[in-house]
C-alpha positions in Angstrom: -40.9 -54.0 -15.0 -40.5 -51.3 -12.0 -36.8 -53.4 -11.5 -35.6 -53.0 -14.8 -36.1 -49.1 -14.9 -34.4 -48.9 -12.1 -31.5 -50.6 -13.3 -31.7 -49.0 -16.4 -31.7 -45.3 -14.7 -28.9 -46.3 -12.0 -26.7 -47.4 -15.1 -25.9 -44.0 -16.3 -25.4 -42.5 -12.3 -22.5 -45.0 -12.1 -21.0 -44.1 -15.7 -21.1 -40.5 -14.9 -19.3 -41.2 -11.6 -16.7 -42.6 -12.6 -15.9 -40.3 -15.6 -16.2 -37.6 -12.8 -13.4 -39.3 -10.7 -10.5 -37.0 -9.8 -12.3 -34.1 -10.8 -12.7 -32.4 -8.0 -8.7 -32.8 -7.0 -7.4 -31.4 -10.6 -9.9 -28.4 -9.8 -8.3 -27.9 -6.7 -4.5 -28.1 -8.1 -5.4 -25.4 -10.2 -7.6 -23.5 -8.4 -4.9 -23.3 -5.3 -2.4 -21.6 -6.4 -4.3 -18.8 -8.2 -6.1 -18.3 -5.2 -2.9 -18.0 -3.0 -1.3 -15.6 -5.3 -4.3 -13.2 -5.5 -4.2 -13.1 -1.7 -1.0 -12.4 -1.5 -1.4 -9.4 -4.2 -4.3 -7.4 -2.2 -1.6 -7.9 0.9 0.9 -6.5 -0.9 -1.2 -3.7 -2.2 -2.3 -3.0 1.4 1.6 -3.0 2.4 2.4 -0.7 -0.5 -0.8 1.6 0.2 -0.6 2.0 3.9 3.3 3.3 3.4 2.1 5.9 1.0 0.4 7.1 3.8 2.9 6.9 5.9 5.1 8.4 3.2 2.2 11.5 2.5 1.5 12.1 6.3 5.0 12.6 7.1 5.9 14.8 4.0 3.0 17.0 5.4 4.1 17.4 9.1 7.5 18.0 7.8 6.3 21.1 6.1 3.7 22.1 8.0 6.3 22.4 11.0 8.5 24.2 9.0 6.3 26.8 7.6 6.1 29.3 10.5 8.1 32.2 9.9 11.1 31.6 12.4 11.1 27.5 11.3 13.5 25.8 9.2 14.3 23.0 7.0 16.0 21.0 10.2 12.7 21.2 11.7 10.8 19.9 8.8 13.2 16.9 8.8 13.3 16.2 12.6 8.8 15.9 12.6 8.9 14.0 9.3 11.6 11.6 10.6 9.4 11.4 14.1 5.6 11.0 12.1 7.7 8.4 10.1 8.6 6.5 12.8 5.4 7.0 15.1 3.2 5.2 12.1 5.6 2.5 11.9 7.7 2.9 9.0 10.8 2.8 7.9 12.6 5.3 5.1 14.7 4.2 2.7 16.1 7.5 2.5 16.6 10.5 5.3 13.8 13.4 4.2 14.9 16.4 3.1 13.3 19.9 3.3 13.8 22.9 1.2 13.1 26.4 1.7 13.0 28.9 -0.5 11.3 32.5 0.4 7.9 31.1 -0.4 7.6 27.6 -0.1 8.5 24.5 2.3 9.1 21.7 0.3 9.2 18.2 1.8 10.2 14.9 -0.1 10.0 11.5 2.0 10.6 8.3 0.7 9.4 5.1 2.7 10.6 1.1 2.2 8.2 -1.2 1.4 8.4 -4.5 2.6 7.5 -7.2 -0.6 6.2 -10.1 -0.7 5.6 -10.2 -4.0 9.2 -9.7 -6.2 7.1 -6.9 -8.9 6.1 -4.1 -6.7 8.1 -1.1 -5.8 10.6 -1.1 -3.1 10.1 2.3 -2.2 7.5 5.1 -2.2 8.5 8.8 -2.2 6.0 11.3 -1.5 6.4 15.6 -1.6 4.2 17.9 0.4 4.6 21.7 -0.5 3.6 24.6 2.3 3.6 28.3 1.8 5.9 30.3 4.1 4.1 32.3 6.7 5.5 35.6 6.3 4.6 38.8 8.4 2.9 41.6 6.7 2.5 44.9 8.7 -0.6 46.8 9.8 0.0 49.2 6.7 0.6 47.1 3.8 -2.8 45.3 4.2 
């Protein structure tokens, strides 16, 4: 009797493995592709993140260099343009500066390298800065 219920409870193990056959590989086929994709999105995302940065650090610099009284916009270009290329990027576009009597505005637009075809090609990025402007003993 002990040899029959063993046959009887090995029966189904062998059924169940062979409808299982394959399995594992169609999983796989699927599962490969999605997973490849996703890591190459939070690359991407990285790519596109760290040259905001880049974009955001050098737009700053630009303007902070040019706010000082005697400064102008040629300066702010010349230290974004340097920052950019110190943190390893690479504009799409020169920067510009403006200067008005109050403000130091600084636009800087970076390329983005893509790996994946949806994702902007370029990130721009403004930093404003007051001017520093003198104000004598007797008008404070």
């Amino acid at each position: 009797m002990m040899r029959r219920t063993a046959q009887i409870t090995s029966k189904p193990r062998t059924r169940a493995r062979r409808q299982d056959r394959g399995e594992a590989t169609a999983q796989m086929v699927i599962l490969t592709p999605i997973l490849i994709v996703l890591a190459f999105l939070g690359v991407q995302a990285a790519i596109y993140f760290h040259a905001a940065n880049v974009a955001a650090a050098a737009a700053s610099q630009g303007a902070a260099a040019a706010a000082p009284l005697n400064h102008s916009g040629n300066n702010a270009v010349a230290t974004a343009e340097r920052t950019v290329s110190e943190l390893g990027g690479h504009t799409a576009q020169p920067p510009t500066a403006s200067v008005d009597g109050s403000f130091v505005v600084v636009s800087v637009e970076i390329a983005v390298p893509r790996i994946i075809p949806f994702f902007p090609s370029t990130v721009t990025r403004r930093a404003w800065e007051p001017r520093e402007r003198f104000v004598s003993e007797s008008n404070r």
